[in-house]
N, C-alpha and C positions, 0 to 999 in steps of 0.2 A: 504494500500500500504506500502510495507516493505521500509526502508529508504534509503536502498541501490540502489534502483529499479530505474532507469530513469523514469521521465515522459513520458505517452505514449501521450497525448497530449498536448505540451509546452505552446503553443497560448490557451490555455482552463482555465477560470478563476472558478471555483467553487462557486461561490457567496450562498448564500441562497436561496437568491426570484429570481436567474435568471430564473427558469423554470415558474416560475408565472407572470414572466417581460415577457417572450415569448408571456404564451396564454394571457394574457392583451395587448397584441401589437395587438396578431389577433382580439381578439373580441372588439379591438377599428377601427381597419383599415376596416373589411367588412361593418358594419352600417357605418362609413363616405366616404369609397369608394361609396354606395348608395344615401345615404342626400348627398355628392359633386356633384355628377352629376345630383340629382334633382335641384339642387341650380343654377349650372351654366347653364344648359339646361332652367330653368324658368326665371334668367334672362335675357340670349339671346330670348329667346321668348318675353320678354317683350322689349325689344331693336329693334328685329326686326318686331314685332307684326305678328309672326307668332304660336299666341296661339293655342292649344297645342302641336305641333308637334316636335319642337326640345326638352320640357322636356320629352314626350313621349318616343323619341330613347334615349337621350341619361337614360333617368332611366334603359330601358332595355340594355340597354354598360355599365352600371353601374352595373349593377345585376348581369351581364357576365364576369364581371370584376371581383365583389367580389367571384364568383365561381372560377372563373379562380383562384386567390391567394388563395383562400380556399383549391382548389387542390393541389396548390404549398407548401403548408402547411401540408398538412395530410400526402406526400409524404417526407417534411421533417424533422416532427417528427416520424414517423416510421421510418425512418433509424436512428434518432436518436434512437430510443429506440433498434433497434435492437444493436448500437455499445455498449449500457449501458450494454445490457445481454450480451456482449462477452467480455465486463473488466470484469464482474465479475465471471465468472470464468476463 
């Protein structure tokens, strides 16, 4: 970028490892979005002694869950990468 040139995006910090801080968010959040909902689904089952049906649903809202953010993810890093390839040229 020539130094004359406004930033095209002001709020945008260039870090190093932010692109690595990203997908270490996601492939920390989908497995604990999963073990969280096994956790709290087993111990409301054991609270209400309704073994095994409340960890049963909610593992599966949990699995629906991490898909659901997985999608939200893949959605938005592809736009990011498309805005990468239209800085550079």
């Amino acid at each position: 970028m020539a130094a004359n040139q406004p930033d095209k995006d002001p709020g945008k910090i260039d870090l190093p490892f932010a692109k690595f801080a990203k997908y270490l968010a996601v492939g920390m959040e989908i497995p604990t979005t999963i073990a969280g909902s096994l956790i709290v689904g087993y111990l409301l089952d054991r609270w209400l002694g309704t073994s095994p049906w409340i960890t049963v649903v909610a593992s599966v809202l949990g699995f629906f869950g991490a898909v659901f953010r997985l999608t939200q993810y893949l959605k938005y890093f592809s736009a990011d990468k498309k805005t990468d390839k239209n800085d550079e040229s």
